[in-house]
C-alpha positions as CSV (number, residue, x, y, z in Angstrom):
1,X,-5.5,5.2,19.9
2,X,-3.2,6.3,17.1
3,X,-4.6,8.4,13.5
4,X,-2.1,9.3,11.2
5,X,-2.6,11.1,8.1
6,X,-2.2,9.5,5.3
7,X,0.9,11.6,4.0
8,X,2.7,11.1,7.4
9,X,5.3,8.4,7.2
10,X,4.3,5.1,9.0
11,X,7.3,5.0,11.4
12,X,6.8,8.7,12.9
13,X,2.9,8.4,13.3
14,X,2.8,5.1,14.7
15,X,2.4,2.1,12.6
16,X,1.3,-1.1,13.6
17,X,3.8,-2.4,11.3
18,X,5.3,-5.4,13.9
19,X,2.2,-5.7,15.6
20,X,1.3,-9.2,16.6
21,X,-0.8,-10.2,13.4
22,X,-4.3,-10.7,14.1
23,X,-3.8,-8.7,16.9
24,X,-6.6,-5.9,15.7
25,X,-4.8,-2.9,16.3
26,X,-1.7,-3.7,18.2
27,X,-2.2,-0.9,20.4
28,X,0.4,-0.3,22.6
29,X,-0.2,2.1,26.0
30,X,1.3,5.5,26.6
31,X,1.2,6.7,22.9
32,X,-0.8,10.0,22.7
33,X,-3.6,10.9,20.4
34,X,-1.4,12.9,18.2
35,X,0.8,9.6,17.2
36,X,-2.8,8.0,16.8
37,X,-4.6,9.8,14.4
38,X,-2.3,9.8,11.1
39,X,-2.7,11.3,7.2
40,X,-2.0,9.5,3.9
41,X,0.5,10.4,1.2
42,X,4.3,11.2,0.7
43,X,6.1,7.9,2.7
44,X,3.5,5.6,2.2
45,X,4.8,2.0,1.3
46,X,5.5,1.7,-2.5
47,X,5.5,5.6,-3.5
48,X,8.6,6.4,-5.7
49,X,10.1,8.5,-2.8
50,X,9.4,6.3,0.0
51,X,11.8,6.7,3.1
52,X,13.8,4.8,4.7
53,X,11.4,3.4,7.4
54,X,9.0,3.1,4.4
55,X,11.1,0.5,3.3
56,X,11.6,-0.9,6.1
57,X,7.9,-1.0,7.0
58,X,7.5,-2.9,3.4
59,X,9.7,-5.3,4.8
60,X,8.0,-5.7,8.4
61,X,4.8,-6.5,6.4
62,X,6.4,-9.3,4.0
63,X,7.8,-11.1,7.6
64,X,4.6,-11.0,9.2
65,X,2.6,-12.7,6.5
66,X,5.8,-15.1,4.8
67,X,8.7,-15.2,7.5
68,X,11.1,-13.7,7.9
69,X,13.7,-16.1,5.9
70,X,13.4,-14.0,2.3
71,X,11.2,-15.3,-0.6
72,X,9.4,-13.9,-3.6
73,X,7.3,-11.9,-0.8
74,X,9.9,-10.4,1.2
75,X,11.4,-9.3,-2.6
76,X,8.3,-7.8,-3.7
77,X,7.5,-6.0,-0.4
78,X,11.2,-4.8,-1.2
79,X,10.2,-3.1,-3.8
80,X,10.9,-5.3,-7.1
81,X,9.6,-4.5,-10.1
82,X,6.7,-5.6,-11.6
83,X,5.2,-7.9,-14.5
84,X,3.4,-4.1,-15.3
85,X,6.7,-2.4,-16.3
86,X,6.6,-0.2,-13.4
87,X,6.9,-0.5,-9.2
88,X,4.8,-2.7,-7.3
89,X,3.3,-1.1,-4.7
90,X,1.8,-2.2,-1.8
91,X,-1.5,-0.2,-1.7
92,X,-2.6,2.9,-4.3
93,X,-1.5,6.4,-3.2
94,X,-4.8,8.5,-2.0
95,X,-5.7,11.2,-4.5
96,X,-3.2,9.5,-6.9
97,X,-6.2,9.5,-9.6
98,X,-7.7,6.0,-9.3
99,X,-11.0,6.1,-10.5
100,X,-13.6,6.9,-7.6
101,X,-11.0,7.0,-4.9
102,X,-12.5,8.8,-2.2
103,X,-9.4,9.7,0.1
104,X,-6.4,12.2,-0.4
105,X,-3.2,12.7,1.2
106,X,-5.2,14.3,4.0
107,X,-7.4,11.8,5.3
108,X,-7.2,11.0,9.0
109,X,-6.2,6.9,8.9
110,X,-7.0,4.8,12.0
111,X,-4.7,2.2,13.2
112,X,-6.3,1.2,15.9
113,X,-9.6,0.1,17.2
114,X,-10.2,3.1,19.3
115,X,-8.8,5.3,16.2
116,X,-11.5,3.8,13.9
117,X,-14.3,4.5,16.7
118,X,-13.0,8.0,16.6
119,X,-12.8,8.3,13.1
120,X,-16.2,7.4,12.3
121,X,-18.1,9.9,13.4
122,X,-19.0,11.5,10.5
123,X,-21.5,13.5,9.1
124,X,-21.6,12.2,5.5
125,X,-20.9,9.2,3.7
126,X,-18.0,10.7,1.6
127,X,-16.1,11.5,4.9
128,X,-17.1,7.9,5.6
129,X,-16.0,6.0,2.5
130,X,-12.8,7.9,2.6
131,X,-11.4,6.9,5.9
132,X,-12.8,3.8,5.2
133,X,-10.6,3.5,2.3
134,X,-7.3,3.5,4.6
135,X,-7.8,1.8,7.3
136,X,-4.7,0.3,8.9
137,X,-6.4,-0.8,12.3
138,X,-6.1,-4.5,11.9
139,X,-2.2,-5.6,10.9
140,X,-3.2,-9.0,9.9
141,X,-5.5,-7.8,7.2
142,X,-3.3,-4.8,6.2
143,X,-0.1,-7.4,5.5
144,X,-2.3,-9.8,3.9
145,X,-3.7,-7.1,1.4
146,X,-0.4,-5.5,0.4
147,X,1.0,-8.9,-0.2
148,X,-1.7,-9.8,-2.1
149,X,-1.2,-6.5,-4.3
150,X,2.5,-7.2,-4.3
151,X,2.6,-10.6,-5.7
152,X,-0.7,-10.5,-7.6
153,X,-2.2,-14.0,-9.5
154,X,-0.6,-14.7,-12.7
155,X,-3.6,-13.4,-14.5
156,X,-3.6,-10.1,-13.2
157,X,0.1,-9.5,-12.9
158,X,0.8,-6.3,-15.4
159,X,-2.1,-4.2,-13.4
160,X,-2.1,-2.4,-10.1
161,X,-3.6,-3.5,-7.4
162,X,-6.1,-1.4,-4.8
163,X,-4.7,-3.2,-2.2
164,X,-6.6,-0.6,0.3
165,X,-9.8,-1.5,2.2
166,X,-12.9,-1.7,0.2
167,X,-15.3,1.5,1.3
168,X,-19.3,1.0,0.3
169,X,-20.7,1.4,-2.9
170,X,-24.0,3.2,-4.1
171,X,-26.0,6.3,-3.7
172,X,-26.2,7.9,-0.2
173,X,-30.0,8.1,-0.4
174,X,-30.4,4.1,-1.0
175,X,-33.9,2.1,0.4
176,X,-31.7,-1.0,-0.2
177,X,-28.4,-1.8,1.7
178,X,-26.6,-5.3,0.9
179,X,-24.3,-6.8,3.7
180,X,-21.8,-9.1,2.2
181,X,-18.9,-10.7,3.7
182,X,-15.5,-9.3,3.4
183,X,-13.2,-7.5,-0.1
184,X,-12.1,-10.4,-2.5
185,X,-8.1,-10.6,-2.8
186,X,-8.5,-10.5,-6.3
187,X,-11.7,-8.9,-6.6
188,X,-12.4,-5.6,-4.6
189,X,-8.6,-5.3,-3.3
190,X,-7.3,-5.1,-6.7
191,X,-9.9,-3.1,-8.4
192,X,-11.2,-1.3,-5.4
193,X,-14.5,-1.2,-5.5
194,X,-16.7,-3.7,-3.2
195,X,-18.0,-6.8,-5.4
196,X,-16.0,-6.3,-8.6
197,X,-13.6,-8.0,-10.9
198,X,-14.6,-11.5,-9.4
199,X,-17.3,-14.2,-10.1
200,X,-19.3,-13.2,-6.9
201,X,-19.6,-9.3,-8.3
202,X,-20.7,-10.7,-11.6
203,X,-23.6,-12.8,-10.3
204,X,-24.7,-9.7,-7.6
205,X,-24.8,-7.2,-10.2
206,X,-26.4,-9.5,-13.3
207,X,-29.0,-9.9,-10.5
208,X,-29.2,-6.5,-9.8
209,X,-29.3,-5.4,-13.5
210,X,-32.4,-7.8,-14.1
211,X,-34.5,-6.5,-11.0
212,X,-33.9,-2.7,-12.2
213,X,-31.4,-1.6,-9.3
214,X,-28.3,-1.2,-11.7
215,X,-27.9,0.5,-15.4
216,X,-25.5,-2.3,-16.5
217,X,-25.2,-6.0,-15.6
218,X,-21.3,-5.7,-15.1
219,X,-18.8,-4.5,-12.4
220,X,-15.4,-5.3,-14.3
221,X,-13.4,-2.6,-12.9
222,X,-13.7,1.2,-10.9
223,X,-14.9,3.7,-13.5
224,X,-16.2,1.4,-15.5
225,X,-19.7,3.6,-15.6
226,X,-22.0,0.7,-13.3
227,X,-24.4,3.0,-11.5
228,X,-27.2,1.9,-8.6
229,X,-29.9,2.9,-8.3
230,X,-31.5,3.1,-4.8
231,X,-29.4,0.4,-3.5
232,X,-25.9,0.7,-1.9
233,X,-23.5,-2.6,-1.2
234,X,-21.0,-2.7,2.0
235,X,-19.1,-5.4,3.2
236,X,-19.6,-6.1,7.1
237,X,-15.3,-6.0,7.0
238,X,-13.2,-3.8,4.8
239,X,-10.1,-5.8,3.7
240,X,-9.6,-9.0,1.8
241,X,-8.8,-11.6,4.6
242,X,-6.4,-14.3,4.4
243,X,-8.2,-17.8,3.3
244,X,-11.2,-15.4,3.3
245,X,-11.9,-15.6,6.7
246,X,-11.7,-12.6,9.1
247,X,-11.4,-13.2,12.9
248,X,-14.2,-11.8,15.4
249,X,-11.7,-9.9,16.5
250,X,-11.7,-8.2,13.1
251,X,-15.1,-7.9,12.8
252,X,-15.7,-6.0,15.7
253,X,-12.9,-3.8,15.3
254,X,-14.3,-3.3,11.6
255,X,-17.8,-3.0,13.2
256,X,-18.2,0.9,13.7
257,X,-17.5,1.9,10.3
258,X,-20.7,-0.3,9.6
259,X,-22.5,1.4,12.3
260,X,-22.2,4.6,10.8
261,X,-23.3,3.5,7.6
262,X,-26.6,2.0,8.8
263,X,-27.2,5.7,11.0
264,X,-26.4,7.5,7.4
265,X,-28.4,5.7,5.4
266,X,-31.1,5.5,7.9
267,X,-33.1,8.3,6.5
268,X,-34.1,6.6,3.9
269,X,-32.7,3.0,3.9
270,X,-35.7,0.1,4.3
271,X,-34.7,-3.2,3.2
272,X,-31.5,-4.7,4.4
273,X,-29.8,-8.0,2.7
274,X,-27.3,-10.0,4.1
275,X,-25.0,-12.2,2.1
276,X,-24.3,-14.9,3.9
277,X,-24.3,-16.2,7.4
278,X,-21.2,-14.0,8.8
279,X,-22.7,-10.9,7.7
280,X,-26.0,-11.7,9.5
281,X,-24.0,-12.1,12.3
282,X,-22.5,-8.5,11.9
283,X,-25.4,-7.1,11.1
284,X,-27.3,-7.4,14.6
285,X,-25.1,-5.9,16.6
286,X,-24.1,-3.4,14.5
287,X,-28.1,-2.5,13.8
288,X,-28.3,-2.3,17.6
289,X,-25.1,-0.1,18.8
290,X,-26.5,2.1,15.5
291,X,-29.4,2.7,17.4
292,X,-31.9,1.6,14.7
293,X,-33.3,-1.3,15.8
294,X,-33.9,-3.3,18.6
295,X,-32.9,-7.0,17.6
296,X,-34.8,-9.8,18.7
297,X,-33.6,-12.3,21.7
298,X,-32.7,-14.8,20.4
299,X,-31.3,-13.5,17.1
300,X,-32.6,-14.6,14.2
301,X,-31.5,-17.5,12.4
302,X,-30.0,-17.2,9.4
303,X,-31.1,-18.8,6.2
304,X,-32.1,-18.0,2.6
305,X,-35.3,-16.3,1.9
306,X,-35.3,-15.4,5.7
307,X,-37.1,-12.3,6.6
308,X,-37.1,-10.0,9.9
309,X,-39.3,-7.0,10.1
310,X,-37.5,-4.7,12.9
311,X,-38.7,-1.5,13.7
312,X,-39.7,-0.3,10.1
313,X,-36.4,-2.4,8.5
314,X,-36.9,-5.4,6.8
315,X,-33.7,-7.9,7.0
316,X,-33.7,-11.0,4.2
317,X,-31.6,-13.3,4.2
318,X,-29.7,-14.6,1.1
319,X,-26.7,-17.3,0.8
320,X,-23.7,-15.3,-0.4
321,X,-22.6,-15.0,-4.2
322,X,-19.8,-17.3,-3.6
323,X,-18.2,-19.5,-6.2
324,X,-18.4,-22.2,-3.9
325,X,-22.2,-21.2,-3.6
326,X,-23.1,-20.5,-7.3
327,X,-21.3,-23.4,-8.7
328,X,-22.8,-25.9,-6.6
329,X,-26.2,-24.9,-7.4
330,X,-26.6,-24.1,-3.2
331,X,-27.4,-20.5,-4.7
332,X,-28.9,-20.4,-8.1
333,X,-29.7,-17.0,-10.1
334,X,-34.0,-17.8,-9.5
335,X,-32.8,-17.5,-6.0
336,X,-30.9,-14.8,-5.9
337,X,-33.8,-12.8,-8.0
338,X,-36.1,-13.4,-5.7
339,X,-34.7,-12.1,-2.6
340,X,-33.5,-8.7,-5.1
341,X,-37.1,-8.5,-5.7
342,X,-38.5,-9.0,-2.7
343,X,-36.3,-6.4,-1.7
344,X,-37.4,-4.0,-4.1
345,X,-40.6,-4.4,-3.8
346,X,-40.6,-3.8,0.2
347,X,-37.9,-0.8,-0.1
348,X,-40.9,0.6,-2.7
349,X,-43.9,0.0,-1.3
350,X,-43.1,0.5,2.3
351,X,-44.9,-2.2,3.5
352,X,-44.5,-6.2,3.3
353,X,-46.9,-7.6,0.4
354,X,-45.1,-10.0,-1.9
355,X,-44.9,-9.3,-5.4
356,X,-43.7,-7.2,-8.2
């Protein structure tokens, strides 16, 4: 198991920088718990007075994602300055003063499965949503993210990037939880907040603005002022995965900070939607190691408009937000308002009549 803190340099509290990507963890035996269990602030990658083995960390990450033979990654993971007139950085500096940040340069990272077991047993969700937000447990996703922040798309090129996993988003006392997917490379991991600054955020939260769960009908950027009411939004997996795809491997190691969601929500949580098929495939399992429900053999097949009463929770299904989904018409906005109301209605009333 290794936690860190996030102001420990990632050499001395022992990276998985060099761990076989996609290899969840790269856990190696005979390190203790001390070297496993980390914190998050002065040597991180990117900070102006990174070390040494910060830098060479940097570089570690630009080989696993784009070889080791140079390149505009291997430069930018370097350290090479920016279209924004300043450093690119890999990830944003906890307690540097991004908007809504939950961490600081004392919260305990995991950087391995067993670390983020560990790590999420927590008693609120603001404990949760900060260790969430520096996760290092999965090295695939962690070099995919920071290269993704380091090179940026052309349109986004003079702002920082997040480039940190994406922790839930939404009031801790929420009837409503939405399961989605995974962090958008463009979207959540650059403004840091699950669902915004991409097409898929705009059609969730114009949805949610018309069925009364949000005070605005945009998510542009962290601090923008979008507020929910009685619903909260996670994503079954924290980072932006390369080609969008997490492994199972991923999932699962992603899986407990879920869990722990679902038990602190429970008190008051009723309705659950899924986004898509993969989260309803992360959701079971999750519902079940959280002790909250005892899921149905077989599982339930996914599909929109589906709808699973399980031990006072009520699961609908919905296909996800995606571009891919919106612009073919697969998910249109009459659909995705009637699953948002449906929900509403059952997180309100407390029973399962349809209607406003």
């Amino acid at each position: 198991m290794v936690i860190r803190r996030a102001s420990e340099p990632l050499a001395a509290a022992g990276s998985t920088d060099g761990a076989a990507p996609g290899t969840p963890g790269g856990d190696r035996p005979g390190r203790s718990r001390a070297s496993a269990v980390a914190a998050v602030g002065t040597d991180l990658p990117g900070r102006p007075d990174a070390s040494a083995s910060a830098a060479r960390g940097r570089r570690d990450t630009a080989a696993a994602v784009g070889g080791r033979g140079g390149g505009p990654v291997a430069a930018a993971a370097a350290g090479q300055v920016g279209g924004d007139g300043g450093q690119r950085r890999p990830s944003v500096v906890p307690g540097s003063g991004w908007p809504g940040d939950p961490a600081d340069a004392g919260t305990p990272v995991a950087t391995d499965p067993t670390a983020v077991r560990e790590l999420a047993r927590v008693s609120t969700l603001g404990e949760l949503d900060a260790r969430v937000s520096v996760c290092r447990a999965c090295p695939r996703l962690v070099a995919w993210r920071e290269e993704v922040a380091l090179t940026r798309r052309a349109a986004f090129a003079a702002e920082p990037y997040w480039g940190r996993p994406a922790p839930g988003f939404g009031p801790a006392d929420a009837r409503i939880a939405v399961v989605g997917l995974a962090p958008a490379a463009h979207g959540a991991n650059r403004t840091g907040r699950v669902f915004t600054g991409d097409r898929s955020g705009d059609w969730l939260y114009a949805a949610m603005f018309r069925a009364g769960l949000a005070n605005q009908p945009t998510s542009v950027r962290a601090g923008d002022g979008l507020e929910l009411h009685g619903v909260r939004v996670v994503a079954s997996v924290r980072c932006a995965p390369p080609a969008n795809k997490p492994t199972p491997g991923e999932r699962n190691t992603c899986r407990p900070w879920l869990v722990r969601e679902l038990q602190l929500l429970r008190p008051t949580l009723r309705v659950i939607v899924v986004l898509g098929a993969f989260g309803w495939q992360a959701l079971w399992p999750a519902l079940e190691e959280a002790g909250l429900a005892t899921v149905p053999r077989p599982r339930p097949a996914f599909g929109h408009g589906a709808e699973v009463r399980v031990d006072g929770l009520t699961v609908l299904g919905c296909y996800h937000v995606s571009q891919q989904n919106t612009f073919t018409g697969t998910l249109t906005e009459a659909m995705l308002d009637a699953v948002l109301d449906r929900a509403r209605v059952v997180a309100e009333s407390g029973s399962t009549a349809v209607g406003r």
